[in-house]
RODRENRO-518538 format. One record per residue (C-alpha): chain; y, x, z; residue number from 0; residue in one letter. Coordinates in steps of 0.05 Angstrom, whole numbers. Layout:
BEGIN
R   c        y        x        z     k   r
R   A        Y        X        Z   NUM   a
...
//
This chain:
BEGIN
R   c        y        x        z     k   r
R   A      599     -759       35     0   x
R   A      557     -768      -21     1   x
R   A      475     -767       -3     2   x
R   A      436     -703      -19     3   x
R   A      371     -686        7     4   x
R   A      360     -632       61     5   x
R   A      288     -610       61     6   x
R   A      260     -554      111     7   x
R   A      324     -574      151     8   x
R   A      291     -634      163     9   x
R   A      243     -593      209    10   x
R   A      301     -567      261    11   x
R   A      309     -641      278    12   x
R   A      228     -642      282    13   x
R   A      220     -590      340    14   x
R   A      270     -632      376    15   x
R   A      245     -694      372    16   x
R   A      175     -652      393    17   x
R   A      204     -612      457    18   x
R   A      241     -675      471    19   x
R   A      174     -723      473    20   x
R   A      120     -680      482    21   x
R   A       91     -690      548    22   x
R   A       64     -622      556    23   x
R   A       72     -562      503    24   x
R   A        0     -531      512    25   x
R   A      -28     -596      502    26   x
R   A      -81     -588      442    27   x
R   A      -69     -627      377    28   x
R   A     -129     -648      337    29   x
R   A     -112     -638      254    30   x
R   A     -106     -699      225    31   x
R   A     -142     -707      144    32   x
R   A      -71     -721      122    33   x
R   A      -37     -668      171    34   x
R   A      -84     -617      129    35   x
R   A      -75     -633       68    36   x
R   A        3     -644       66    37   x
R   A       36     -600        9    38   x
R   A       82     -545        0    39   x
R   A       96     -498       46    40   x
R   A       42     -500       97    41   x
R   A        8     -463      168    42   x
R   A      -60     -476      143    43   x
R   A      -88     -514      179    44   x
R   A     -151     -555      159    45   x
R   A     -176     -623      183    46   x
R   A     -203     -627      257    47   x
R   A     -165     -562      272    48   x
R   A     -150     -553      341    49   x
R   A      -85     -526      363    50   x
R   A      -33     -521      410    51   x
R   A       40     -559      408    52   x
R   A       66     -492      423    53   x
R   A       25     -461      369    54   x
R   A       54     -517      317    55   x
R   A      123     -511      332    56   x
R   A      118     -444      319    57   x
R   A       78     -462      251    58   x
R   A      134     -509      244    59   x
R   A      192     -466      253    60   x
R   A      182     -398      232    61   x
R   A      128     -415      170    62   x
R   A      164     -481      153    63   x
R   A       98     -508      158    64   x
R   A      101     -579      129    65   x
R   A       23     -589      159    66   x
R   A       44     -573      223    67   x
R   A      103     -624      216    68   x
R   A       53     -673      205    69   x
R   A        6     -660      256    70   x
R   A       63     -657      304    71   x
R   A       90     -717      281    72   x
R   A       24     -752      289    73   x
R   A        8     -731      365    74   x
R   A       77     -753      385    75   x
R   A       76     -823      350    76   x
R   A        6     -834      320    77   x
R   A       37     -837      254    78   x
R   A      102     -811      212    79   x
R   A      132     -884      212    80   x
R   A      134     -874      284    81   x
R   A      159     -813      285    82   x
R   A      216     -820      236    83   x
R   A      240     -875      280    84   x
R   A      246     -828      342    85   x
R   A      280     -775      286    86   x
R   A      323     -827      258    87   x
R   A      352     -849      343    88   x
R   A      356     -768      355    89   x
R   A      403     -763      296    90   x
R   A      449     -820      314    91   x
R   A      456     -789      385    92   x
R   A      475     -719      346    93   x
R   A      526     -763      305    94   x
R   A      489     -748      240    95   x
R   A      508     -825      231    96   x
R   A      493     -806      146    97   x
R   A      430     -777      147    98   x
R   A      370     -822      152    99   x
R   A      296     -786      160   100   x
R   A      231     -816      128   101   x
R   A      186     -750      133   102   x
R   A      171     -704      188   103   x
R   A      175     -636      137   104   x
R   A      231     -652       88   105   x
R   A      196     -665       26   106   x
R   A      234     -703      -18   107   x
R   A      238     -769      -18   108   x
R   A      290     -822      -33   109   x
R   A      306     -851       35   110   x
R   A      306     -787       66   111   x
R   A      378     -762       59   112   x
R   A      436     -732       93   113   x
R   A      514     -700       72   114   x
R   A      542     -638       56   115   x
R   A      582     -643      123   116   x
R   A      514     -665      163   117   x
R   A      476     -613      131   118   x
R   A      521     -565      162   119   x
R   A      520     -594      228   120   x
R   A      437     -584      217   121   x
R   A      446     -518      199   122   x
R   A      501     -503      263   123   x
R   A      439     -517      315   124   x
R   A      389     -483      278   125   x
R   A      400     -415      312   126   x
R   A      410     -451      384   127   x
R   A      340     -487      372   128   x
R   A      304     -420      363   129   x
R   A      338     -409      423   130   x
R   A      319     -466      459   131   x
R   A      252     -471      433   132   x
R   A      239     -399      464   133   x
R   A      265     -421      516   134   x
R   A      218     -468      529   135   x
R   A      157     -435      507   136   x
R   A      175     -361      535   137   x
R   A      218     -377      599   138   x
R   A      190     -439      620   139   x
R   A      250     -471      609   140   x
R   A      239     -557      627   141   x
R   A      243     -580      553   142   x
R   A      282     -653      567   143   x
R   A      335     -600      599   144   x
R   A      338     -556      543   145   x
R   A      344     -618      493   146   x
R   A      400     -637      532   147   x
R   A      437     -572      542   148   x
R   A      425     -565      456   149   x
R   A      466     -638      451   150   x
R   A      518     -614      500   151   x
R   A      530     -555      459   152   x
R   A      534     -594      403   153   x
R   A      579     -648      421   154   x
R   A      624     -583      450   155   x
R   A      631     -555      382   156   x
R   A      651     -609      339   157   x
//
């Protein structure tokens, strides 16, 4: 049980949060200053960008795009504070009751933390989210549903 930090991991919790809140996945994001200029690993995207929630989640998930974290983070909640809030309720409704998120992306800092054990609970829905997310994007899945089916899944395997 002892605290470790997860990084990109961080950014499988992200696209839920997203499909979960996002009131519409074409709807176009504007690129925040700090969205574009977040480090590491990034889309590259570059202030007043215009793209699509779809577009970012796939920035976010197959690039590990920490920018696209950001800006995805900022169209659902304004601001990362706000979003990590909406991360932090998600992961208490996974049980990840050890894990506490501060960043959208995963880069380190110290209040963003999980466990060995929660890491690997992470990890197990990583494959089902690529699932789910094309799902959503690809067979018009209804994202709340597909959030839902993801945490059913979940609670069924542990």
């Amino acid at each position: 049980n002892q605290q470790c930090k997860m990084a990109s991991t961080t950014k499988i919790l992200t696209a839920i949060v997203v499909i979960e809140n996002s009131p519409d996945l074409s709807a176009i994001v504007t690129v925040s200053s700090k969205a574009a200029h977040t480090g590491g690993s990034r889309l590259g995207l570059s202030t007043d960008d215009k793209i699509s929630v779809y577009d970012l989640l796939y920035g976010l998930l197959m690039v590990s795009g920490n920018d696209a974290a950001v800006a995805l983070a900022e169209f659902i909640s304004n601001d990362i504070n706000g979003f990590s809030i909406l991360m932090n309720q998600k992961a208490n409704e996974l049980g990840l009751t050890s894990s506490h998120f501060v960043t959208p992306h995963g880069l380190d800092q110290d209040e963003h933390y999980t466990t060995a054990y929660e890491l690997a609970k992470i990890n197990n829905i990583e494959m089902p989210i690529v699932q789910m997310v094309y799902d959503v994007l690809y067979n018009k899945l209804d994202p709340k549903k597909a959030v839902q089916m993801l945490m059913t899944r979940d609670r069924k395997s542990e």
